[in-house]
N, CA, C and O atoms as CSV, one atom per row, in Angstrom:
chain,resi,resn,atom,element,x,y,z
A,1,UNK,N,N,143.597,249.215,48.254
A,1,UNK,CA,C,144.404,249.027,47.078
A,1,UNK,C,C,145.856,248.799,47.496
A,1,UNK,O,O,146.330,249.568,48.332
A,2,UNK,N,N,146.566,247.867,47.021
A,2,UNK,CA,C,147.800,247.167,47.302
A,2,UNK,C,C,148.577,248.029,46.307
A,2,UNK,O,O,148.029,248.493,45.307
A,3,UNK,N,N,150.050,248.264,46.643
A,3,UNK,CA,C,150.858,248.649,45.299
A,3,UNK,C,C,152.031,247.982,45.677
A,3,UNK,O,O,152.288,247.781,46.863
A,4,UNK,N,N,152.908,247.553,44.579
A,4,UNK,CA,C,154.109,246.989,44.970
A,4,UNK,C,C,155.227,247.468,45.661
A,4,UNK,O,O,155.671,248.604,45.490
A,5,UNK,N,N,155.833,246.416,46.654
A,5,UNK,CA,C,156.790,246.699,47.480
A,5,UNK,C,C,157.371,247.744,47.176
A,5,UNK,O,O,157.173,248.888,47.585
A,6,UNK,N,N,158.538,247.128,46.015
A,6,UNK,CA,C,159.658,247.477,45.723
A,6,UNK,C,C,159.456,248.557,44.271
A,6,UNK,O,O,160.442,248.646,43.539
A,7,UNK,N,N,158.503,249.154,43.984
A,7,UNK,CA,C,157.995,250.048,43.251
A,7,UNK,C,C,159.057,251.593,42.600
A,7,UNK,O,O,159.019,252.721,43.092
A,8,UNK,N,N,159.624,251.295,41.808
A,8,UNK,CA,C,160.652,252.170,41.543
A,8,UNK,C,C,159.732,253.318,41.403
A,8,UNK,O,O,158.611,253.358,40.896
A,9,UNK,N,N,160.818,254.738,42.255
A,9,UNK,CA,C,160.312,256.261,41.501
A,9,UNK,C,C,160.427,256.665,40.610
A,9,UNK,O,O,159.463,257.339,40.247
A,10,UNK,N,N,161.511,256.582,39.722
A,10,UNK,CA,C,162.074,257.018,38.330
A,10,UNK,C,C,162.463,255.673,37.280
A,10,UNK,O,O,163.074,254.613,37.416
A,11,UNK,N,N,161.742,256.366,36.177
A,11,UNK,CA,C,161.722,255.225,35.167
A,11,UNK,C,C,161.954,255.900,33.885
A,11,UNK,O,O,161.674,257.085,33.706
A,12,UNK,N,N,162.395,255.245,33.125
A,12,UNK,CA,C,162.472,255.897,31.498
A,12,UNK,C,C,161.723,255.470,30.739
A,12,UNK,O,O,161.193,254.359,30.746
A,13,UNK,N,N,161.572,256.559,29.797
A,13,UNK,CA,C,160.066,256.447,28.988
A,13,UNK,C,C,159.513,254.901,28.890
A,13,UNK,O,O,158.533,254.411,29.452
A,14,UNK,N,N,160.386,254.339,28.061
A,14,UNK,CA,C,160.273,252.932,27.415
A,14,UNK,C,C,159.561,251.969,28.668
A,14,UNK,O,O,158.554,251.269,28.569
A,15,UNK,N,N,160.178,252.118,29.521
A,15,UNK,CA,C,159.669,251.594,30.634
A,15,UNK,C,C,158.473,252.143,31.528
A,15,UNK,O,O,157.873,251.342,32.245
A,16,UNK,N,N,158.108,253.485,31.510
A,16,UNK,CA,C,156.950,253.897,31.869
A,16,UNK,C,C,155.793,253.376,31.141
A,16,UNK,O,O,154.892,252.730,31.677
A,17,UNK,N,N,155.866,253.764,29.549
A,17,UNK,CA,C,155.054,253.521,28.493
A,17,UNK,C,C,154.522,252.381,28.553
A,17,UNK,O,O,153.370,252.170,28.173
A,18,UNK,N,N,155.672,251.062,29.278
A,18,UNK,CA,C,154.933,249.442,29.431
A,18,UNK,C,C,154.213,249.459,30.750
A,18,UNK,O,O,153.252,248.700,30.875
A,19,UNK,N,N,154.632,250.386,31.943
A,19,UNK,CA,C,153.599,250.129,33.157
A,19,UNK,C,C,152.390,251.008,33.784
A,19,UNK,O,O,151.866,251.020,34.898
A,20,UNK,N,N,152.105,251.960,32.230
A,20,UNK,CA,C,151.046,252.440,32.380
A,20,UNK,C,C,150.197,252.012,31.269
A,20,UNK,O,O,149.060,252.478,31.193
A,21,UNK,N,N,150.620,251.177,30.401
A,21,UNK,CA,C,149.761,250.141,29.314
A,21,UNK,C,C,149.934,251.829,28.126
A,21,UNK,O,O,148.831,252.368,28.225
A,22,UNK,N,N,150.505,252.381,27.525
A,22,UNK,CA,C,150.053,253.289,26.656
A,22,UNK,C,C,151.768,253.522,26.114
A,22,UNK,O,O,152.865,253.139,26.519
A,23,UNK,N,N,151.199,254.481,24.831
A,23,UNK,CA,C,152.522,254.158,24.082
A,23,UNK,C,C,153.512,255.020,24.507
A,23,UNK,O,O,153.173,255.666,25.499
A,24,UNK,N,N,154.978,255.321,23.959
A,24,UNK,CA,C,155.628,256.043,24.877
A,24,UNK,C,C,155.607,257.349,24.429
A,24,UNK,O,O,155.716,258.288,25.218
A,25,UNK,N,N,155.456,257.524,23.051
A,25,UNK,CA,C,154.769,259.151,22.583
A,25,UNK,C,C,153.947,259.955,23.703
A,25,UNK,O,O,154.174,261.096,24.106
A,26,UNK,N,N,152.903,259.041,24.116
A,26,UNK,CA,C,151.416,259.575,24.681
A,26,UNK,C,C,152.186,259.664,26.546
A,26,UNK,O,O,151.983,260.499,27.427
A,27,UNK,N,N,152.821,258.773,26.542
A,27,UNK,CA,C,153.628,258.822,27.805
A,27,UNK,C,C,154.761,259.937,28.265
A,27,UNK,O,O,154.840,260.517,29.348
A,28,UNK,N,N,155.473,260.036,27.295
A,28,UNK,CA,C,156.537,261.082,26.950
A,28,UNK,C,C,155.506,262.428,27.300
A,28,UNK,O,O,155.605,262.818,28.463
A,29,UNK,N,N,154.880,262.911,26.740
A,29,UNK,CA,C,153.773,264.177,26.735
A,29,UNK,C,C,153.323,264.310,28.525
A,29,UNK,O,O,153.708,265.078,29.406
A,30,UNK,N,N,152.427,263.269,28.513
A,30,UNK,CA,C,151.757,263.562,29.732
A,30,UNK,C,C,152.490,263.713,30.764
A,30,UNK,O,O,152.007,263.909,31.880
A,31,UNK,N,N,154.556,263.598,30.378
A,31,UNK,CA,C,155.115,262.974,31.942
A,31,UNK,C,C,155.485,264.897,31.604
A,31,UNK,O,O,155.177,265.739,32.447
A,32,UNK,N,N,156.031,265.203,30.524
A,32,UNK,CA,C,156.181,266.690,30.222
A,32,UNK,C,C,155.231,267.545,30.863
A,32,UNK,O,O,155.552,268.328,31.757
A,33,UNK,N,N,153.845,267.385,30.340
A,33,UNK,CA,C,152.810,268.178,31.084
A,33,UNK,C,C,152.792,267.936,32.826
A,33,UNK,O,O,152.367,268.871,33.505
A,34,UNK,N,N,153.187,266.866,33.414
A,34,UNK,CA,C,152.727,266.554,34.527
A,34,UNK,C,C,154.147,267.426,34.885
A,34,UNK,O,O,154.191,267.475,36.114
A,35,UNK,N,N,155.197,268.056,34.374
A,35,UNK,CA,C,156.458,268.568,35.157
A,35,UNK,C,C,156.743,267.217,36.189
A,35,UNK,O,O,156.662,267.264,37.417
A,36,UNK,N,N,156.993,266.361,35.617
A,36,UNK,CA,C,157.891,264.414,35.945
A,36,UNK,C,C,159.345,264.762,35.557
A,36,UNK,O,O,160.275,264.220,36.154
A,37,UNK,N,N,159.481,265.328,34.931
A,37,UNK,CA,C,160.878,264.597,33.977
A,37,UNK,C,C,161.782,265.361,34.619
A,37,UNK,O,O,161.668,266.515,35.032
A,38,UNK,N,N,162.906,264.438,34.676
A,38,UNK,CA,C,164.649,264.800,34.847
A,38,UNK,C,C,165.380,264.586,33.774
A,38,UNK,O,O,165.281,263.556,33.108
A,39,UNK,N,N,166.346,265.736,33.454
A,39,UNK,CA,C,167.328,265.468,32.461
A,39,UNK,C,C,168.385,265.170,33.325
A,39,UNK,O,O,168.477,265.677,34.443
A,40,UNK,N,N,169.391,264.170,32.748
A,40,UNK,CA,C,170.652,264.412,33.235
A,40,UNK,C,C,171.426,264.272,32.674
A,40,UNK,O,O,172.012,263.263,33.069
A,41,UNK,N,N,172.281,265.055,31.203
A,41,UNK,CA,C,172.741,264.965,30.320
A,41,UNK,C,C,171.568,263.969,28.889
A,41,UNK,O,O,170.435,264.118,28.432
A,42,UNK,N,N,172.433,263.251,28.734
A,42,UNK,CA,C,171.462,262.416,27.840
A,42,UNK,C,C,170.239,261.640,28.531
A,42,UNK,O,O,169.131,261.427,28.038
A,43,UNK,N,N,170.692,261.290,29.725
A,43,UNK,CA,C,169.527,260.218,30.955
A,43,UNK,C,C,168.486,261.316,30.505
A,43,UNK,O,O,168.631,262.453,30.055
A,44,UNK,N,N,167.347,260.520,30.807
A,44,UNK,CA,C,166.016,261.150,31.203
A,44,UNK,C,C,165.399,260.649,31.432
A,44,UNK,O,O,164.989,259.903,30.543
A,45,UNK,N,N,164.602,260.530,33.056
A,45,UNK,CA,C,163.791,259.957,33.734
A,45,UNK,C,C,162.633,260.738,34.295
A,45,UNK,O,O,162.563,261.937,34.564
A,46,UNK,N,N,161.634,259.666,34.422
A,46,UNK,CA,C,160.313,260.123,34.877
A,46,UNK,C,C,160.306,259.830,36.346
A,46,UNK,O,O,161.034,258.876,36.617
A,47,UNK,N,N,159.456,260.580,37.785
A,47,UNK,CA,C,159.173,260.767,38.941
A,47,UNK,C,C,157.676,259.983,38.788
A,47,UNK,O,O,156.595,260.459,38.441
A,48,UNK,N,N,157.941,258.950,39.081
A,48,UNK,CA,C,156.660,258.070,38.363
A,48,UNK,C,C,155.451,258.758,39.594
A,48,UNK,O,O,154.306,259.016,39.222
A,49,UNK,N,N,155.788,258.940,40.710
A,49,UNK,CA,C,155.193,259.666,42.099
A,49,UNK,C,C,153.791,260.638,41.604
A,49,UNK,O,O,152.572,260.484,41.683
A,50,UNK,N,N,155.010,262.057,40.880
A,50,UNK,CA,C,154.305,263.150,40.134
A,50,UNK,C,C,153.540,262.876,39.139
A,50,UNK,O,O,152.463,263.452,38.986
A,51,UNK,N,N,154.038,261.859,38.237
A,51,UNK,CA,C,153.149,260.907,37.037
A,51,UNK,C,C,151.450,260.717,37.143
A,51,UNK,O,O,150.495,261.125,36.481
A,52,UNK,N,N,151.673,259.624,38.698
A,52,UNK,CA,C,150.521,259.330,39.264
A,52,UNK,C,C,149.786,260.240,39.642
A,52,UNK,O,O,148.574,260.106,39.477
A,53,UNK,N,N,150.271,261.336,40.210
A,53,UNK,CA,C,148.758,262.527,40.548
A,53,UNK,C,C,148.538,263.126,40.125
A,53,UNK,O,O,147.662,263.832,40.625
A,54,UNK,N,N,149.241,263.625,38.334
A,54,UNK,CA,C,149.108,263.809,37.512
A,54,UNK,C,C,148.023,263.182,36.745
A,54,UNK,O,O,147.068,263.911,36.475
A,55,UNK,N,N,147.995,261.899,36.325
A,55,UNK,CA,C,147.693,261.242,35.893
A,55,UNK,C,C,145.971,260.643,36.783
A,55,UNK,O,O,145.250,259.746,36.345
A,56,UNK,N,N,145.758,261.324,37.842
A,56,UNK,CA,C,144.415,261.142,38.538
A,56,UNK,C,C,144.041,262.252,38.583
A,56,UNK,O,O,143.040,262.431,39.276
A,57,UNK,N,N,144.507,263.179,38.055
A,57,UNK,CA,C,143.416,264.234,37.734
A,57,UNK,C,C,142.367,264.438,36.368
A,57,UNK,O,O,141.485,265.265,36.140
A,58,UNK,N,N,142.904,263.280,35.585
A,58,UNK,CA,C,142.035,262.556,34.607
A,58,UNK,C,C,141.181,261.705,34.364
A,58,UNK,O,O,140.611,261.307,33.348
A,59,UNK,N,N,141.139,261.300,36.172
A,59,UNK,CA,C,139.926,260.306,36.504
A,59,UNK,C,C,138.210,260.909,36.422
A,59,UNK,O,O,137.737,262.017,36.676
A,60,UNK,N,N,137.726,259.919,36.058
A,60,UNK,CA,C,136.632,260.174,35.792
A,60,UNK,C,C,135.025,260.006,36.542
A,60,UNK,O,O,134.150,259.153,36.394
A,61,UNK,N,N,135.115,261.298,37.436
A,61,UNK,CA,C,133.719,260.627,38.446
A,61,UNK,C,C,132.254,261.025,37.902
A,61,UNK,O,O,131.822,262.082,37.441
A,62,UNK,N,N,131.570,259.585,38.168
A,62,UNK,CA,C,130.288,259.800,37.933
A,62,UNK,C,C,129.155,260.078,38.371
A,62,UNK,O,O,128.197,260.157,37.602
């Protein structure tokens, strides 16, 4: 499996929500549960890193 070069770590919602195909409500939550998120005053960004192995513990083996 290939992943892109230049693959940013931190992203904001709006922008997570488009590169994991899902909305940013459902995105917003899971990056909360996954302990992703940085505040920095008003900024708030996701550790897209933590996202991902977060986000494969929802994979599904058969």
């Amino acid at each position: 499996m290939q992943q892109k070069v230049n693959r940013k770590k931190f992203v904001r919602y709006k922008e997570g929500a488009e590169m994991y195909s899902m909305c940013q409500t459902k995105f917003e939550k899971m990056a909360k549960d996954a302990h992703a998120v940085y505040k920095l005053d008003k900024l708030v960004l996701v550790n897209c890193e933590i996202f991902e192995a977060y986000l494969e513990t929802f994979r599904l083996e058969d």
